[in-house]
N, C-alpha and C positions, 0 to 999 in steps of 0.2 A: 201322219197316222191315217190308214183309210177307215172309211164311215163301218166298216166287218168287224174292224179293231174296236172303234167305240162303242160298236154294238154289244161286243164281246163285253168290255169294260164295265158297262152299264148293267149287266147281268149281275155284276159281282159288289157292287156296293150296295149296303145297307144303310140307311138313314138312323138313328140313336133308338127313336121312337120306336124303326122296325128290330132294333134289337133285345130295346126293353121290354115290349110285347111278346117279342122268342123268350125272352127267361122268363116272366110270369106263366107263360104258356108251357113252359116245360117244367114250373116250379109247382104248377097246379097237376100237372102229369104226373109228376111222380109223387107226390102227396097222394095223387089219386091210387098209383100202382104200384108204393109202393109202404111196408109199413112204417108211421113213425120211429120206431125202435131203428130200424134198420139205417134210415136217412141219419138219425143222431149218432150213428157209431162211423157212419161215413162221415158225416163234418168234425166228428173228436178226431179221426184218425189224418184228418188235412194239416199238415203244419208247414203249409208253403202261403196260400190264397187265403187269407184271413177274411178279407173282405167278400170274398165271392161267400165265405161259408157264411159270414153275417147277414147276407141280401137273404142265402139261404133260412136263415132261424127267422129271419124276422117275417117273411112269408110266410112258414108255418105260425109263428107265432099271431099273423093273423085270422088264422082257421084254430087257434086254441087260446088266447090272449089270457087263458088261466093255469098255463103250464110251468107250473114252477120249473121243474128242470129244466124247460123249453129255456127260461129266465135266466139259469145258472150256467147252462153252455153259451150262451149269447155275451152273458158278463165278462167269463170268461175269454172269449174269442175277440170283445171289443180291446179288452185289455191288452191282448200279445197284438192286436192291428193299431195300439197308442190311442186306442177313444179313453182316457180313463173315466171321461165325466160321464159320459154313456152308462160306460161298468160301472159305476157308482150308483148311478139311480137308480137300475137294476138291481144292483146288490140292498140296496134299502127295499124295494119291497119285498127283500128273501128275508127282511133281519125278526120277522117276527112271524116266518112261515112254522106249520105246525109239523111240517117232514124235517124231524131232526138233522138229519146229515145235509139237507139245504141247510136250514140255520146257520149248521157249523161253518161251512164253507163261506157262507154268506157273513159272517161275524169273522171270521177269521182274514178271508183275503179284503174285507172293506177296512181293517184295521191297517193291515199291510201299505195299503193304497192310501189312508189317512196319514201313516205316519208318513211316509213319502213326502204327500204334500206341507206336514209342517215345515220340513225343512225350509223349504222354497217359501215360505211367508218372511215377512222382514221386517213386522213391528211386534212388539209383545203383546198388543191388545191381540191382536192377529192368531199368535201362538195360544195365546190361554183360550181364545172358544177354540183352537183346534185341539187344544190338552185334553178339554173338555169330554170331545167327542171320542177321542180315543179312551179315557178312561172309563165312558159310559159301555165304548165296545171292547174293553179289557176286564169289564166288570163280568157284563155277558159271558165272555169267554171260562169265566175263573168260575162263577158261579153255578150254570149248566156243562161244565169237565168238558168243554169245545177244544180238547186239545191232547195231541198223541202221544202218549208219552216217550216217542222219540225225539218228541219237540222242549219236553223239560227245560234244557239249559235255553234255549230263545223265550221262554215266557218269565224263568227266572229271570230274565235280565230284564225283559219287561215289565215286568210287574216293579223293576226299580226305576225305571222311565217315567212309567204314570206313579211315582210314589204310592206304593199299597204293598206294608209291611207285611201284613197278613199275607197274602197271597206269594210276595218273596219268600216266606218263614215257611209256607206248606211245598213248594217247589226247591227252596234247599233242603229240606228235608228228605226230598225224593232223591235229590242229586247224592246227598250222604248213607242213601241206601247204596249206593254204587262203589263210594267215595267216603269210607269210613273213617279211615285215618288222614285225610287233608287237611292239614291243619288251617287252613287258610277257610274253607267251608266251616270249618267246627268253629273258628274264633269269630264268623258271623253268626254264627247261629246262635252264640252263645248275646252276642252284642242284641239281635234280634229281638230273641228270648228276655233281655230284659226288658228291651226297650217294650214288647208285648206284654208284660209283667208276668211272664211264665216260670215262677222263680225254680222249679224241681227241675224245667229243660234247663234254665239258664245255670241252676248247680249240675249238672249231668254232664254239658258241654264243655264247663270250669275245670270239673275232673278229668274230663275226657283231652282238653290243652295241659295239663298239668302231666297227663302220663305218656302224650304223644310230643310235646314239646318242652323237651327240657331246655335248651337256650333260653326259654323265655320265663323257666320258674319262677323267679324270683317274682317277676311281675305279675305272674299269676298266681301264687301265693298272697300277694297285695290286694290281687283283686278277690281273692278269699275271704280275705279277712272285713274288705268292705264293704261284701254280698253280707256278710257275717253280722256286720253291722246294720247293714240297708233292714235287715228281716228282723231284727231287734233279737239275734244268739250274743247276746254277749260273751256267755260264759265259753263258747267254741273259739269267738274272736281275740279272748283274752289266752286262750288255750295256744294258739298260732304263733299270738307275742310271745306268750315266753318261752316257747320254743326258742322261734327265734332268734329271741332278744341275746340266749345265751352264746352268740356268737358274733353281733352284728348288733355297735353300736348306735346306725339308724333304727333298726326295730326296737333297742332300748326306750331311744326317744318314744318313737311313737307308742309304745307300754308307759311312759309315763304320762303321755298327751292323754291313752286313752280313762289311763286313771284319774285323772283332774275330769276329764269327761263326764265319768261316772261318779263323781263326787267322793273317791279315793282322796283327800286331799294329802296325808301322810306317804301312803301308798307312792303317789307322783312326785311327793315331794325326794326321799329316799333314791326312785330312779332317778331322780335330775341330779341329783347328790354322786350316783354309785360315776354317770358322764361327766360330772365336774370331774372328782379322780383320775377316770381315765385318761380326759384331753389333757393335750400340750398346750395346746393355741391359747395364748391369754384370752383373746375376744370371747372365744367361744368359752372357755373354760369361765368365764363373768360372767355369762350370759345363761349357764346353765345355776351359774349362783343364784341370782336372779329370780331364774324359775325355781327353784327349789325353795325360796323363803317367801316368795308371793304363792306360792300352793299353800303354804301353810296359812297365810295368811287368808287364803280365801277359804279356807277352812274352818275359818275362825279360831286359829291354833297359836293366836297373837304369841304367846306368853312363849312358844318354840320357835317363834317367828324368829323374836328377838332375842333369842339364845345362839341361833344358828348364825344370824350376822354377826353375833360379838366372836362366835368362835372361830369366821374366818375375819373378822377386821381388821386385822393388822397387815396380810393379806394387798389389801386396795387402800392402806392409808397413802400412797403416792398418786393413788389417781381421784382425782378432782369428780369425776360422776360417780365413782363407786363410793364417793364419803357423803354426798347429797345424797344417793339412794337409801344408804345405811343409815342414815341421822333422818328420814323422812318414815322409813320404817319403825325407828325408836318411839318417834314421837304420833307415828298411828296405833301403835299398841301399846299405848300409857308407859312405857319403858323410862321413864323421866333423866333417872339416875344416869343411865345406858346412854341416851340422850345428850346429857351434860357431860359425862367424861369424853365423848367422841370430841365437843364441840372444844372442849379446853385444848384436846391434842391437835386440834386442827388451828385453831389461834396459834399454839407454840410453832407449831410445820410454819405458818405462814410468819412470822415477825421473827424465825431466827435468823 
């Protein structure tokens, strides 16, 4: 190479320093020439050089270092260039600016960016201060309306993230202005509602699965009758059984449960009477014997107690617990006589 050539050469390099001085020197130039506004619409419209546009904000940011928006495009632009922690300290000092639509932003994408990093934590002490943080900036969000309601279904779902029923129950609620008939939306809102103790939504949304889903009547009818009960209607909850009941000898039962309940003790006992008749099944058909003469008994109806065992004991004289339960019945309700003739028939069974 002749000494022309390295003359040439040496013309054309730059040393770091001499280029750092060129961009401060043309960073201060167009600060000078040209207006803020303008510079900011040129670095939002950059979506190639992240970094060049950050050297940029943060220069201006040192001719204004109280420029909130200066703060929210820097945040923003460290974020798409991977500084997240950069964007985070920034976005902390937007979280409690008094320019609403910073706030929002600033609460909104520091949330985004926090849940992010729970994932990537890997002990649960780790997790719950990071729950923490995000439920204090899910709070924020829910409480100052920080959110579009094109966003609805992403904060319903969050708001089950950071566990805060309330906040799910006001965002399902929006989603079933959309989504009236979903039943899938209605049977939480309804779970919700109680769990909120909102008992008028939680009968609203009852009614409202009972006429959009019939496969599941049956079950919602139950959970009628238990709402029914939860709010102390007895007289509506007893209205249901005997509908019911007239078809369908589980809701019998539970018409008789409910009357022992309610201190019916006649009443239950009669129902466990009408299911003895009905069944086949010995077990079961003993067992509503059973109930039917301990209702009377806790009724203190001793004296029909022990009228109702004599009249089916002939009945269970082959089985060995049914003649100990009858003869233990006798003799709790003074029945003596009753008592005695069981025990003689029972010597004869056993020594013939």
């Amino acid at each position: 190479m002749s000494h022309a050539d390295k003359k040439i050469k040496k013309n054309y390099v730059f040393t770091y320093k001499e280029l750092l001085f060129t961009f401060v020197v043309f960073s201060v130039i167009l600060i000078v020439l040209f207006p803020k506004g303008v510079i900011k619409e040129q670095i939002l419209a950059e979506n190639s050089n992240y970094d060049l546009s950050m050297l940029y904000l943060k220069n201006l940011l040192k001719h204004s270092p109280k420029d909130e928006s200066l703060m929210l495009i820097l945040a923003e632009q460290s974020l798409r260039s991977g500084k997240r922690d950069l964007s985070l300290r920034l976005l902390e000092l937007l979280l409690q600016s008094k320019n609403k639509e910073y706030r929002f932003r600033a609460n909104t994408l520091s949330y985004e960016l926090q849940k992010e990093n729970y994932f990537y934590l890997k002990t649960d002490k780790a997790r719950a201060a990071q729950k923490k943080k995000l439920v204090r900036l899910f709070d924020n969000i829910y409480r100052d309306k920080m959110y579009r309601m094109s966003e609805i279904d992403k904060w319903y779902k969050e708001a089950s993230f950071v566990n805060r029923p309330r906040a799910r129950y006001f965002f399902l609620q929006k989603k079933l202005q959309k989504e009236p008939k979903n039943i899938a939306l209605i049977e939480e809102g309804y779970y919700l509602a109680q769990r909120l103790n909102r008992k008028k939504d939680a009968v609203y949304y009852l009614a409202q699965l009972q006429k959009y889903d019939p496969s599941g009547v049956e079950k919602w009818t139950l959970d009628d009758y238990n709402i029914k009960l939860k709010y102390g209607e007895y007289k509506k909850a007893e209205a249901i059984l005997l509908k019911k009941a007239k078809k369908s000898q589980v809701w019998t039962e539970r018409l008789a449960n409910f009357y022992l309940m309610r201190g019916s003790y006649q009443s239950a006992s009669n129902e466990y009477l009408s299911l003895y008749e009905k069944e086949k099944h010995y077990k079961a058909k003993r067992r509503y014997f059973y109930k039917a003469v301990k209702s009377l008994q806790a009724g203190n109806y001793l004296k029909g107690a022990a009228n109702l065992v004599h009249k089916y004991e002939k009945n269970y004289m082959k089985d060995r617990s049914a003649r100990d339960f009858m003869l233990k019945i006798y003799l709790a309700t003074g029945n003596l006589e009753y008592a005695s003739n069981l025990s003689k028939k029972i010597l004869n069974r056993e020594y013939k």
